[in-house]
C-alpha positions in Angstrom: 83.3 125.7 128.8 83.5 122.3 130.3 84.8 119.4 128.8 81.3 117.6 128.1 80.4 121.0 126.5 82.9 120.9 124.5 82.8 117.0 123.0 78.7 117.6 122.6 79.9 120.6 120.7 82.1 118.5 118.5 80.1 115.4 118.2 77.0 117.8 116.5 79.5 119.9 114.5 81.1 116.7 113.4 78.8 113.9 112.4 79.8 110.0 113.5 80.3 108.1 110.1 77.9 104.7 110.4 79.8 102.9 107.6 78.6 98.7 107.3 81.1 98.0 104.3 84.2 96.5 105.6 88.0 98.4 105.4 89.2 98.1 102.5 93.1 97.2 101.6 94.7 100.2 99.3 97.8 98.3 98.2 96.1 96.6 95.3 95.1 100.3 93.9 98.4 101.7 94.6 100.0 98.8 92.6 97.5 99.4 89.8 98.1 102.4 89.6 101.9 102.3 89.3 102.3 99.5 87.0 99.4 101.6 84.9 101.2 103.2 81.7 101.1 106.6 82.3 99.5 108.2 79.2 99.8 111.1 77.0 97.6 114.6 77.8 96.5 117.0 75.0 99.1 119.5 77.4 102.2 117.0 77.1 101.1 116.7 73.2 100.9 120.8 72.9 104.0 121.2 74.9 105.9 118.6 72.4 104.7 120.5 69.7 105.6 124.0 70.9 109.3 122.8 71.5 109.6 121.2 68.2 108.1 124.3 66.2 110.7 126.2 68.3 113.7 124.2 67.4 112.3 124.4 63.8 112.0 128.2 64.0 115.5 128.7 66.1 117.6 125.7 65.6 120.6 127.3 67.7 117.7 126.6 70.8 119.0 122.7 70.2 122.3 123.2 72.5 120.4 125.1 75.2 117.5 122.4 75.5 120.4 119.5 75.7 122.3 121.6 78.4 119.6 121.5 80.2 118.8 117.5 79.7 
């Protein structure tokens, strides 16, 4: 296989992208998205509620889940 083989086989396997719209900067979405409050997930609600049934349920599970905080 020569070389032109080869880049016609790429070029039809892999379609040039004709994009008009200009570049556009990603630092404003990354700095959006960091000063963004994080909020809270029905898992991270059901987790907070599994450990705090726990504790109720076992309350010597207290000292293991400070050691490990």
């Amino acid at each position: 296989m020569t070389d032109e083989q080869l880049q016609h086989l790429l070029q039809s396997a892999l379609p040039r992208l004709d994009r008009d719209d200009e570049p556009r900067d990603a630092w404003p979405v990354i700095v959006e998205r960091i000063d963004a409050r994080p909020a809270w997930s029905l898992i991270d609600s059901a987790l907070a509620a599994a450990v705090i049934t726990a504790l109720l349920i076992v309350p010597e599970w207290l000292f293991l889940l400070a050691l490990h905080l």
